[in-house]
C-alpha positions as CSV (number, residue, x, y, z in Angstrom):
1,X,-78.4,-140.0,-125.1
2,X,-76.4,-140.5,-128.5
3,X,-73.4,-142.4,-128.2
4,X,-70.8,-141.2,-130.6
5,X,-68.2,-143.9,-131.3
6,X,-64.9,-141.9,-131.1
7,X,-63.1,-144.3,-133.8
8,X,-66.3,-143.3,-136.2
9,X,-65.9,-139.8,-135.7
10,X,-62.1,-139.9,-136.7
11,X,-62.9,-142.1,-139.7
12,X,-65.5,-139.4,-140.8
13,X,-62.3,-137.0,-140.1
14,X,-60.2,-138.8,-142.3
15,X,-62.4,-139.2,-145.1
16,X,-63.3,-136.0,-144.9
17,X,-59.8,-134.3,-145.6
18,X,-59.0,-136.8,-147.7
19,X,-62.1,-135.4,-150.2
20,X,-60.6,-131.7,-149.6
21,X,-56.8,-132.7,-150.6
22,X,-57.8,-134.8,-153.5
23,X,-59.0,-131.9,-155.6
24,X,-55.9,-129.8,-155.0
25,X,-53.8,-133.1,-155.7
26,X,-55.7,-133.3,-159.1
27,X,-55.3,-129.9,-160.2
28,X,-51.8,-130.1,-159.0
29,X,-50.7,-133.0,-160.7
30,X,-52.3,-132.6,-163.9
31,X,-50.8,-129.3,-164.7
32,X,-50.8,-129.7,-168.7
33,X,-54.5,-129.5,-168.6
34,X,-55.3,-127.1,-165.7
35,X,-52.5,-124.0,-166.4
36,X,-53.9,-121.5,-168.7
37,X,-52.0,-121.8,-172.4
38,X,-51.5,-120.1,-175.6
39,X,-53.5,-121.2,-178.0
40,X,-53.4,-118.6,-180.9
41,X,-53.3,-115.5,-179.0
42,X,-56.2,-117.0,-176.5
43,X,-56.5,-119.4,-173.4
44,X,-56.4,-123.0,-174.4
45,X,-59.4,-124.8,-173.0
46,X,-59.4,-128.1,-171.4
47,X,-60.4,-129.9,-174.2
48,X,-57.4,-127.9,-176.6
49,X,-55.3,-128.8,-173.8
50,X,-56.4,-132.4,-173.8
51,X,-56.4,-133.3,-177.7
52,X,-53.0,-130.9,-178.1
53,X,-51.4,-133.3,-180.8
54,X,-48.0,-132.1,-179.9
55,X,-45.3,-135.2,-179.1
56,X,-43.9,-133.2,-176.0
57,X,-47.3,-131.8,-174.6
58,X,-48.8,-135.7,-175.1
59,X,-46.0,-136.7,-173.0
60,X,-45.8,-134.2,-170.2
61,X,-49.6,-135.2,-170.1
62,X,-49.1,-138.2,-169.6
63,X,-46.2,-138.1,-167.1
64,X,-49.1,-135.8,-165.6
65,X,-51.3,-138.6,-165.3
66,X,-48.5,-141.3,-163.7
67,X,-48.0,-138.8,-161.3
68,X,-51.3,-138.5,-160.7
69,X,-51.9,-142.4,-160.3
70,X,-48.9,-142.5,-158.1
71,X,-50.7,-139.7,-155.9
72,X,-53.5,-142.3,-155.5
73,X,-51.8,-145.1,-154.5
74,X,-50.0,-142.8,-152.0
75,X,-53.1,-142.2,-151.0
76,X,-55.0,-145.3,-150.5
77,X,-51.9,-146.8,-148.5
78,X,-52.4,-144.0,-146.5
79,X,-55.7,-144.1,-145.7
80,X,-55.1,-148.0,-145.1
81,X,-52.8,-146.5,-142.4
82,X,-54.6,-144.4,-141.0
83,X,-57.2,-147.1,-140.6
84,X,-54.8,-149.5,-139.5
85,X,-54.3,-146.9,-136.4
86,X,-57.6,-146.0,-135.6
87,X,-58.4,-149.9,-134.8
88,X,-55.5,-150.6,-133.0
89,X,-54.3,-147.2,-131.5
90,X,-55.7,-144.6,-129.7
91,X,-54.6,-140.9,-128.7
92,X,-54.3,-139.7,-125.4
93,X,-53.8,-136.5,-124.0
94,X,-52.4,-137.6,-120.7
95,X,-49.1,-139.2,-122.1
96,X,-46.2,-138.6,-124.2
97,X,-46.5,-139.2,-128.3
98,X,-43.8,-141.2,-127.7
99,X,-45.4,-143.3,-125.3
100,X,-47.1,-145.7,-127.6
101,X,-43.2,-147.3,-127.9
102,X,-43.4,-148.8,-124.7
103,X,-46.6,-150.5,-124.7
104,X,-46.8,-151.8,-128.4
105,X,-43.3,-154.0,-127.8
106,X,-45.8,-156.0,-125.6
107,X,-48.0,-156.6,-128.9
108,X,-45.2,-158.1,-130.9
109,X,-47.7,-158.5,-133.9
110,X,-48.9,-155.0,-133.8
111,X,-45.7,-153.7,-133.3
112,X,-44.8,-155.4,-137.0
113,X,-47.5,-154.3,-138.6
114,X,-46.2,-150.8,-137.8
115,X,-43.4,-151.0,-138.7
116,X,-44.4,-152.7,-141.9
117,X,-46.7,-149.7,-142.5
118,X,-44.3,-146.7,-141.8
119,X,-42.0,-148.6,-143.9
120,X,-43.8,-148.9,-146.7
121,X,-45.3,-145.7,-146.6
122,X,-42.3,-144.2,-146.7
123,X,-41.3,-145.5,-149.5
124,X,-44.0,-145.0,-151.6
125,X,-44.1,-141.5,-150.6
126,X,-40.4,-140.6,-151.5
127,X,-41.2,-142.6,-154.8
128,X,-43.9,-139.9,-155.2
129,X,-41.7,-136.9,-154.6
130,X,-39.3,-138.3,-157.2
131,X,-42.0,-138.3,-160.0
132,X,-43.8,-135.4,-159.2
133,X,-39.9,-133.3,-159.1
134,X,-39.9,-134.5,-162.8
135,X,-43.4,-133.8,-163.4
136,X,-42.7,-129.8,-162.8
137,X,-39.4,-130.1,-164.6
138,X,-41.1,-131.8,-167.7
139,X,-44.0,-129.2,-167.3
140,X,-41.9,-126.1,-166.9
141,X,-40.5,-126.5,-170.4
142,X,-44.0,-127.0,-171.3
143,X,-45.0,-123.7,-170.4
144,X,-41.9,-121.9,-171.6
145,X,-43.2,-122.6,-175.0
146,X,-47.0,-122.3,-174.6
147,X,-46.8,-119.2,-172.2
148,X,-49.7,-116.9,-172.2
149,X,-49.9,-114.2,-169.3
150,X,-49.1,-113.7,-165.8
151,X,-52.1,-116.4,-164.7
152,X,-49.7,-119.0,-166.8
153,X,-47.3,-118.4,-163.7
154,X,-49.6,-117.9,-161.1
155,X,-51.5,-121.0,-161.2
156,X,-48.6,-122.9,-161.9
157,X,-47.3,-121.5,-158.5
158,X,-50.2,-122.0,-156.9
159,X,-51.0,-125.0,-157.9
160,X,-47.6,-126.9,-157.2
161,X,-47.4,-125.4,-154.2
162,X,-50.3,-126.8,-152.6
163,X,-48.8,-130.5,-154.2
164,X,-45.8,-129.8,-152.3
165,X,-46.9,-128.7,-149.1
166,X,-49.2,-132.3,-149.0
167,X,-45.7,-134.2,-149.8
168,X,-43.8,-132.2,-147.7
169,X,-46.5,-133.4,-144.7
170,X,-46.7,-137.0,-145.8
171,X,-42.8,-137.1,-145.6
172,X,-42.7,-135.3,-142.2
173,X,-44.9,-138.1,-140.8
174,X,-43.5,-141.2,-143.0
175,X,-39.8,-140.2,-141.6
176,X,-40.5,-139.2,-138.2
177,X,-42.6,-142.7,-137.8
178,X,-40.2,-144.4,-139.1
179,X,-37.0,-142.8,-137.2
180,X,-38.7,-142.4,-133.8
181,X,-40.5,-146.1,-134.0
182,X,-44.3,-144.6,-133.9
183,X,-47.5,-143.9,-135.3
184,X,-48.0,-140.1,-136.8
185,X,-51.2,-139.1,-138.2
186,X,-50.6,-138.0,-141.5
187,X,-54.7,-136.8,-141.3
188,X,-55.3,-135.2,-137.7
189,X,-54.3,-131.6,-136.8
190,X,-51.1,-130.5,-135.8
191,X,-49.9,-134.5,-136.5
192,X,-51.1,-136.0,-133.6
193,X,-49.3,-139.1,-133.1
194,X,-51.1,-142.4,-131.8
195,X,-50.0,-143.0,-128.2
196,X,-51.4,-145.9,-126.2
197,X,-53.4,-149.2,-127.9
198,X,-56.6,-148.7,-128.6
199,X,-59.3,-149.0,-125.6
200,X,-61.8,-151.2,-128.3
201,X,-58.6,-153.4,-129.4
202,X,-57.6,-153.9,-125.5
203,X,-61.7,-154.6,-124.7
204,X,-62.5,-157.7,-127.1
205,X,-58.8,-158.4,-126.5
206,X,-59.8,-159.2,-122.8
207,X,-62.9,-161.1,-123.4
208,X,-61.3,-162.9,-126.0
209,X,-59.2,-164.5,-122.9
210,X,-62.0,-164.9,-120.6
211,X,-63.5,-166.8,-123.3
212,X,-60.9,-169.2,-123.7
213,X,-60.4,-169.0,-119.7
214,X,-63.7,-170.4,-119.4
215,X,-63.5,-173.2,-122.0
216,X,-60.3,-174.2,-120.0
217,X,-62.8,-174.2,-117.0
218,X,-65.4,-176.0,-118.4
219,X,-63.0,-178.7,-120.1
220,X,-61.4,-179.5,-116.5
221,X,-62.4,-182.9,-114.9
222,X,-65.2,-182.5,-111.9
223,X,-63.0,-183.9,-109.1
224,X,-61.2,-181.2,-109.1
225,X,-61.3,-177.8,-107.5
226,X,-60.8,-174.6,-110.0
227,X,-60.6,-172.3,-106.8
228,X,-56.9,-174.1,-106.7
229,X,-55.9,-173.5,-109.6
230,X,-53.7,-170.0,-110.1
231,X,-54.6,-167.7,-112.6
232,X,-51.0,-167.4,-113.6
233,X,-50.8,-171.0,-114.8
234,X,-53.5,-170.9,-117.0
235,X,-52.6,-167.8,-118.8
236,X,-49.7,-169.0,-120.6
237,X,-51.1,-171.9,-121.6
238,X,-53.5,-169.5,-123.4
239,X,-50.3,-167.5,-124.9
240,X,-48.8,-170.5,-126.1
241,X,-52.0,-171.3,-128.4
């Protein structure tokens, strides 16, 4: 029988809607080239809308594209987040979402991380918002020059709104992460938050210590009986290291 390794499948998740959002994000972003224009009487095409020689079209294009870069970033800390969680976390059913809060204080270096992460995503993502709020400003005056039908206003609809529902989501999960001291999914469905440490993580965890139990063993001096010697006294030792 095929064993299916459950942090594989939500990788494959992951990636997955991260391939669907990045087109919307493109077309979304990049709205000088993408919007149908006037271009005598006729719909600019991409290559018009590209090479347009005008000083504030060049520049709306180009806030276009730091938006669009700032998009990307946004996105590969998020998938780096993501990933972070899938290693370390794991989602269960059973328990609260805010469970996660009192078993990760035990795992003082995993609790930084996270907090690290949320932090920082956070940031980046409200950094986001900012430039993309210009970018539509910038590109509505754009439009109101170059203005060609109906579709001129529908896809520029259309298009941001798809933009802002993604930033609207990311900001959901940076801020409640951050405020509530967990881990949301800014991927799964219906933002399922990471609850309890991962069962992989908590697995090489434990033979990590019965590895270094057993060196212990092996290191003490014949004479003397290991059958005596309490389990609690050699765990800290192994803590302390």
């Amino acid at each position: 029988m095929l064993n299916i390794n459950v942090d594989l499948v939500q990788r494959v998740k992951v990636c997955g809607l991260f391939f669907l959002q990045f087109y919307k994000i493109l077309t979304g972003t990049l709205l000088t080239l993408f919007i149908p224009q006037n271009c005598d009487d006729k719909i600019c095409t991409l290559t018009e809308n590209y090479e347009n020689p005008d000083l504030y079209h060049k520049m709306t294009l180009y806030w276009n594209m730091l938006t669009l870069f700032s998009f990307l970033i946004t996105y590969v800390y998020e998938l780096k987040r993501e990933n972070w969680s899938i290693k370390y976390l794991d989602i269960d059913n059973n328990v609260s979402d805010n469970n996660l809060k009192s078993v990760i204080v035990k795992e003082v270096a995993l609790d930084k991380q996270m907090d690290r992460l949320n932090k920082f995503y956070k940031n980046i993502v409200m950094t986001t918002m900012f430039l993309y709020f210009v970018n539509l400003c910038l590109t509505i005056k754009l439009l109101y020059v170059n203005y060609h039908s109906s579709s001129t206003i529908s896809c520029f609809i259309s298009f941001s709104l798809l933009v802002m529902m993604k930033l609207y989501n990311s900001f959901t999960v940076a801020y409640h992460s951050v405020k509530s001291d967990k881990m949301m999914s800014a991927y799964m469905s219906e933002f399922v938050s990471f609850n309890v440490l991962d069962s992989d993580y908590i697995k090489e965890k434990e033979e990590k210590e019965e590895k270094e139990l057993k060196q212990l063993e092996d290191n003490i001096p014949e004479d003397i009986d290991v059958s005596d010697i309490k389990v609690e006294e050699i765990i800290p030792v192994i803590n302390k290291e």
